[in-house]
C-alpha positions as CSV (number, residue, x, y, z in Angstrom):
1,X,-36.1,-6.0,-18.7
2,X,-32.4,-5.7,-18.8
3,X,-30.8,-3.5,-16.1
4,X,-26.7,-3.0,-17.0
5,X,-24.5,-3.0,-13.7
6,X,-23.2,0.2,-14.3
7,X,-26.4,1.2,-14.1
8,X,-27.3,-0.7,-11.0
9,X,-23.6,0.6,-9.8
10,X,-24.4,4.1,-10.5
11,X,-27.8,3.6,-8.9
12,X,-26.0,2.1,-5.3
13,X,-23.6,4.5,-5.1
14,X,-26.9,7.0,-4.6
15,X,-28.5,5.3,-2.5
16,X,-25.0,4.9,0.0
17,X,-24.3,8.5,-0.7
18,X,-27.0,10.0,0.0
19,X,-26.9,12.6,-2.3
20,X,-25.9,13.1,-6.4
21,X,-22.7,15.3,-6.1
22,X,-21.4,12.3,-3.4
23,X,-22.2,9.8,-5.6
24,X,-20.5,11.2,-8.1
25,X,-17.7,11.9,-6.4
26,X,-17.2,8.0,-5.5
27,X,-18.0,6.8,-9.3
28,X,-15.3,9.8,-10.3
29,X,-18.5,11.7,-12.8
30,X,-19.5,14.8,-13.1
31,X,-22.9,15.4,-11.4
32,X,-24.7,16.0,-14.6
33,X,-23.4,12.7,-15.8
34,X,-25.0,10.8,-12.9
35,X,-28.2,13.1,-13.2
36,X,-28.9,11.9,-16.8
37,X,-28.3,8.8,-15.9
38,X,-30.0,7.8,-13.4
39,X,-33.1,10.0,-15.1
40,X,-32.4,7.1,-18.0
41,X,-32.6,4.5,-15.5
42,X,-36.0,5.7,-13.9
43,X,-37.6,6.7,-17.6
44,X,-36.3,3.0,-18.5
45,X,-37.9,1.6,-15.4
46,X,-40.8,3.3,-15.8
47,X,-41.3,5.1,-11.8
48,X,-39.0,7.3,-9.5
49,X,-36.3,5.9,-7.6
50,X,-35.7,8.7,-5.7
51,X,-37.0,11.7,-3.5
52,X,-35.0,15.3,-3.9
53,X,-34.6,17.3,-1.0
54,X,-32.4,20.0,0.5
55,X,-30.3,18.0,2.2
56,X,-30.0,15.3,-0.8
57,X,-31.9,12.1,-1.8
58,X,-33.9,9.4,-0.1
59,X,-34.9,6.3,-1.9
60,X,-38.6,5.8,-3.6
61,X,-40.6,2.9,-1.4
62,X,-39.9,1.2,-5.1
63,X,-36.3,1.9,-4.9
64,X,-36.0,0.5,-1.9
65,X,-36.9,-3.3,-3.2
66,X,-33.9,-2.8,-5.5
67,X,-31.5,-2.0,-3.2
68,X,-30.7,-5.9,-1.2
69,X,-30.6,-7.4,-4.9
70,X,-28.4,-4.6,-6.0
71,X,-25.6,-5.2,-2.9
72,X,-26.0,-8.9,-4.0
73,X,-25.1,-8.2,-7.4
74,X,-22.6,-5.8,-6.5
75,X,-20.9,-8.2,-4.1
76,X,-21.0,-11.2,-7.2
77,X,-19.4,-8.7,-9.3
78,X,-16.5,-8.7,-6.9
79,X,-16.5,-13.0,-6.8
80,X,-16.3,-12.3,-10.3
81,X,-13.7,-10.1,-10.7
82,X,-11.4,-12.0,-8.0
83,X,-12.3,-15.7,-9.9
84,X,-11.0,-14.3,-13.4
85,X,-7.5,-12.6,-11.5
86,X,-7.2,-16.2,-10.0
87,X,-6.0,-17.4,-13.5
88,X,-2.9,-15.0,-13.1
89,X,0.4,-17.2,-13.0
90,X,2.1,-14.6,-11.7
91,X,1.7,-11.4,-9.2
92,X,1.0,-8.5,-11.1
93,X,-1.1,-6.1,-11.8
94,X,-2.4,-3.2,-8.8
95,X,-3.1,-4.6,-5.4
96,X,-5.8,-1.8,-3.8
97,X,-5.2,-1.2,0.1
98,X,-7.8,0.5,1.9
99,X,-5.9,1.6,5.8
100,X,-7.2,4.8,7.8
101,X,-5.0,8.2,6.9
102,X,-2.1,7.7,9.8
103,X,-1.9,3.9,9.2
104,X,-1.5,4.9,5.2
105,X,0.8,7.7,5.6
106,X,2.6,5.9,8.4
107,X,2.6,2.4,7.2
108,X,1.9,1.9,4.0
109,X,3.2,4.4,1.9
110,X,7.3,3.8,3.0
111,X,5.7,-0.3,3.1
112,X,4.9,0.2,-0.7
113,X,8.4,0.8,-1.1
114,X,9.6,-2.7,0.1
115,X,6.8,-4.3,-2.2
116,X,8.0,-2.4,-5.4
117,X,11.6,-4.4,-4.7
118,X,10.2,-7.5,-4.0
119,X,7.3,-7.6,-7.0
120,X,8.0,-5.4,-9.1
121,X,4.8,-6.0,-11.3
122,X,2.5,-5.2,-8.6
123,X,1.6,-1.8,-8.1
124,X,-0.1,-0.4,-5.1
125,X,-3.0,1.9,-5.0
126,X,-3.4,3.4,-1.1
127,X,-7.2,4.3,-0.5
128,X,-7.1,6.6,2.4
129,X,-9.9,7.0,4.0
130,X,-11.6,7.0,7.5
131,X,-14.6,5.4,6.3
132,X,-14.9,1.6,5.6
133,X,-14.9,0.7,1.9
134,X,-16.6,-3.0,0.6
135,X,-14.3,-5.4,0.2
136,X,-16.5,-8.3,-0.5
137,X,-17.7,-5.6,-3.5
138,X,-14.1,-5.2,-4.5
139,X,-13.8,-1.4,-3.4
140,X,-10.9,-2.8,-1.8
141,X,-8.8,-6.1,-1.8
142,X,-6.7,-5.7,1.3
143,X,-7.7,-3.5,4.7
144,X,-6.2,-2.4,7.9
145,X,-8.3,-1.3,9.6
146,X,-9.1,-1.4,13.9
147,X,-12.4,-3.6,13.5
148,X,-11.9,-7.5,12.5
149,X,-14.1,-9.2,10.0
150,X,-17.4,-11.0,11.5
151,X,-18.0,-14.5,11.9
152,X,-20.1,-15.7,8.6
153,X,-19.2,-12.9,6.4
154,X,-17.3,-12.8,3.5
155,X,-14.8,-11.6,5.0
156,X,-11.2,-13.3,6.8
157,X,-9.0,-11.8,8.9
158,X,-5.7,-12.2,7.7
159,X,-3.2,-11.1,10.5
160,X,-3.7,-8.5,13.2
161,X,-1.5,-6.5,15.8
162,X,-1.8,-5.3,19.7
163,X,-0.9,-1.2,18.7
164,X,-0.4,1.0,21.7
165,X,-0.8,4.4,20.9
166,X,1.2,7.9,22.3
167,X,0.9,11.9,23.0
168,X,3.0,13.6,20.4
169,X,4.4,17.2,20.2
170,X,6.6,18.7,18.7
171,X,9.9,19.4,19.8
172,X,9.3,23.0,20.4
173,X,6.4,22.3,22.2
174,X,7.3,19.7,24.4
175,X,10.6,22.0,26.1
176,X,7.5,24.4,27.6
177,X,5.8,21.7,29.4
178,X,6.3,20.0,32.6
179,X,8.3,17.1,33.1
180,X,5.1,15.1,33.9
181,X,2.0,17.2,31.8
182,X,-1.3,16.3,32.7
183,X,-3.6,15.8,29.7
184,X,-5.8,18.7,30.5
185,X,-2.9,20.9,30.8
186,X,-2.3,20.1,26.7
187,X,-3.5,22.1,23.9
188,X,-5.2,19.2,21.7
189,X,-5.2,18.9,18.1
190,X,-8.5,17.2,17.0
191,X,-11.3,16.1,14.2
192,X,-13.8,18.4,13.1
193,X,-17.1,17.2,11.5
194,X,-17.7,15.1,10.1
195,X,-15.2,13.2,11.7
196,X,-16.2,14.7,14.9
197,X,-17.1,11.0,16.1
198,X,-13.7,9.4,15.2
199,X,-10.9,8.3,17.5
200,X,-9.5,9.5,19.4
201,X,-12.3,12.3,20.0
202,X,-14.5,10.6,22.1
203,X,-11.4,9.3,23.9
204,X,-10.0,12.9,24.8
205,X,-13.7,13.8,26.1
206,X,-14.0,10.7,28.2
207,X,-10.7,12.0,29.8
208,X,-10.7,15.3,29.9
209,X,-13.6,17.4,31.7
210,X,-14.7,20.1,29.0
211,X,-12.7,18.8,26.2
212,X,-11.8,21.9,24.1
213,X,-9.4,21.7,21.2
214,X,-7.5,24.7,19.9
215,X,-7.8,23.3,16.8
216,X,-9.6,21.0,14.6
217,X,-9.4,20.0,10.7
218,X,-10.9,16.6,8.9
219,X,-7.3,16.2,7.3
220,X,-5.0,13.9,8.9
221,X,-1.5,15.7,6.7
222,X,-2.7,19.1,8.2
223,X,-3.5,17.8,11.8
224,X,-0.2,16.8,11.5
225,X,1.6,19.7,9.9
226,X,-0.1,21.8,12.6
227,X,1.2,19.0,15.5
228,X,5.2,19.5,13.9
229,X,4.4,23.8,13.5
230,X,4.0,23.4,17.5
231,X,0.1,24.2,17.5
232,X,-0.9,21.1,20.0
233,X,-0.9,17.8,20.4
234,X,-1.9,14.0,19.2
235,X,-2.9,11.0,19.8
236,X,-0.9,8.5,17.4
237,X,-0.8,4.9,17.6
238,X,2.0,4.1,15.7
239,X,4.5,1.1,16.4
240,X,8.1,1.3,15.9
241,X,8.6,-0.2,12.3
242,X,11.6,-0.2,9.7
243,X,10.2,1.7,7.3
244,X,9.4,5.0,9.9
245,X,10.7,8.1,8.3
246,X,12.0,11.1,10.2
247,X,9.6,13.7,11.4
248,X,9.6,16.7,14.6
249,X,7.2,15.2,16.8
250,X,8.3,13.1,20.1
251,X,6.6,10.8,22.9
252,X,5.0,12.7,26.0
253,X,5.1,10.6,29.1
254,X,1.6,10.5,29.2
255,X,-1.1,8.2,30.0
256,X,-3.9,7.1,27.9
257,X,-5.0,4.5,30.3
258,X,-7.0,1.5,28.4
259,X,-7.6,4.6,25.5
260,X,-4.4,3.9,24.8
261,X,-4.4,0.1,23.8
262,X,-5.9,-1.2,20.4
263,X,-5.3,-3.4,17.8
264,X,-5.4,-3.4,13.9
265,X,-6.2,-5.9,11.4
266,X,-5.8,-7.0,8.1
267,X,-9.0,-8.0,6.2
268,X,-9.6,-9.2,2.8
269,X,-12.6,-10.8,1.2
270,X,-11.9,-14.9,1.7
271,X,-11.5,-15.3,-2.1
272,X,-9.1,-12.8,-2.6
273,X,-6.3,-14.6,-1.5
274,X,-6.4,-16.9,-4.2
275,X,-5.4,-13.7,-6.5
276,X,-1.6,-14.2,-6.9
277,X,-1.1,-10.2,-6.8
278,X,-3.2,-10.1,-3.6
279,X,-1.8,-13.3,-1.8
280,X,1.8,-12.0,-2.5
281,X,1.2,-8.4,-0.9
282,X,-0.6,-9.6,1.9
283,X,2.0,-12.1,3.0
284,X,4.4,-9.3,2.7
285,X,2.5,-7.4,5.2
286,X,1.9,-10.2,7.3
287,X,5.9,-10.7,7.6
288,X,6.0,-7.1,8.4
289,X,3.3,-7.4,11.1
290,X,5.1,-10.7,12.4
291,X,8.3,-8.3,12.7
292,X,6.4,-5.4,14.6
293,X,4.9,-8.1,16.8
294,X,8.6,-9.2,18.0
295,X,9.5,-5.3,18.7
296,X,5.7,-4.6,20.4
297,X,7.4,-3.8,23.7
298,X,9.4,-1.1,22.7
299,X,9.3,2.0,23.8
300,X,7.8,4.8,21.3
301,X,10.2,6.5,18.9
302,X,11.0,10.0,18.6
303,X,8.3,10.1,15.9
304,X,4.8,9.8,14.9
């Protein structure tokens, strides 16, 4: 029996999402697309591969055989993908850069900028999302992202960078507060579910006794339009780059004790540097990440 990989695609994004309208969300269908498909899949399999209930899909005990040999196609499919871009002479083509929403809006978005001078056949397509996307699968070809890769995956860390990170107001804000604010005294912008769980939540509770925020979204461009509108503040880790563009919000003297200390990396599966577009647009970023690493003891900027 032949089983296409957009079929076998179709069928892991279920499984991972948990649910039909999530799935088909991530594969960009409509939901009765991915119903009739994946009925065309069971009817061509002959049994159910999944359960229906209220709160979405589980797999079948015979759906869950397929689902280790699936990830293994899925991740070939990438090999394959990045061997056949290999034969480019020359970087073009889009790069895809998966970074959370601050590091994106921050970072990478003016960084895209600097790229489009320097190749400009490469296009960039910014992912941004909190949630990890597969790089060995070719969801992604280049990630920052706080967690390196693991020993004996298919993944290689590429560069990384100590990032310390700051209370922001805005400037309204911060002319009603004390000289030296306590962070309990502060009116916190935070995440909502289902990013409830995400930094720096737990951070602010481990700090502050009944953690309350006075207001919560799961959008990072509306957590910080509300910051700039004066609503509360945030926790941004941010370093001071070339490409930072002006904005209202300024560094409290504050401190986040070791909450305030990370680090970020950049991750790409360990064939995709041999992709010319890739390679070219990573070593950009790693110059850029060489740069911030000379200017890592600066104080913050009057920005985010």
């Amino acid at each position: 029996m032949d089983i296409s990989w957009e079929d076998l695609k179709l069928f892991l994004a279920v499984v991972e999402a948990k649910s039909l309208s999530a799935a088909a969300k991530r594969l960009s269908l409509g939901q009765p697309t991915v119903s009739r498909r994946l009925a065309d899949l069971e009817y061509q399999l002959g049994y159910k591969l999944f359960e229906r209930t209220v709160s979405g899909v589980t797999p079948t005990a015979a759906a869950v055989r397929l689902i280790e040999p699936a990830k293994k196609m899925a991740e070939w499919a990438g090999e394959v993908g990045r061997a056949a871009a290999a034969r480019d002479r020359t970087p073009q083509g889009i790069v895809r850069i998966t970074a959370a929403p601050g590091v994106a809006f921050d970072f990478v978005a003016p960084f895209a900028t600097h790229v489009k001078a320097k190749l400009p056949k490469v296009q960039l397509e910014v992912i941004s999302k909190i949630e990890y996307l597969d790089l060995a699968r070719g969801e992604a070809d280049l990630a920052l992202r706080p967690k390196p890769a693991l020993p004996g995956s298919d993944l290689v860390n590429v560069a990384e960078l100590d990032v310390q990170a700051h209370v922001y107001v805005s400037k309204g804000l911060a002319k009603t507060l004390p000289k030296k604010p306590q962070l309990k005294d502060l009116p916190w912008l935070a995440w909502c579910p289902p990013y409830d769980e995400v930094s720096p939540n737990p951070q602010l509770r481990a700090l502050i006794p009944d953690f309350q925020p006075v207001f919560t979204t799961d959008n990072f461009l509306i957590m910080i339009q509300a910051a700039e509108a004066g609503l509360g503040a945030v926790i941004l880790g941010r370093p001071p780059h070339r490409f930072t563009m002006p904005t209202q919000l300024v560094p409290l003297d504050v401190s986040l004790g070791p909450a305030g200390s990370g680090r970020i990396y950049l991750v790409c599966a360990k064939t995709a540097l041999a992709v010319p577009r890739i390679r070219a647009v990573a070593d950009l970023m790693v110059d850029e990440l060489q740069r911030l690493k000379a200017v890592s003891g600066m104080k913050p900027r009057h920005g985010w």
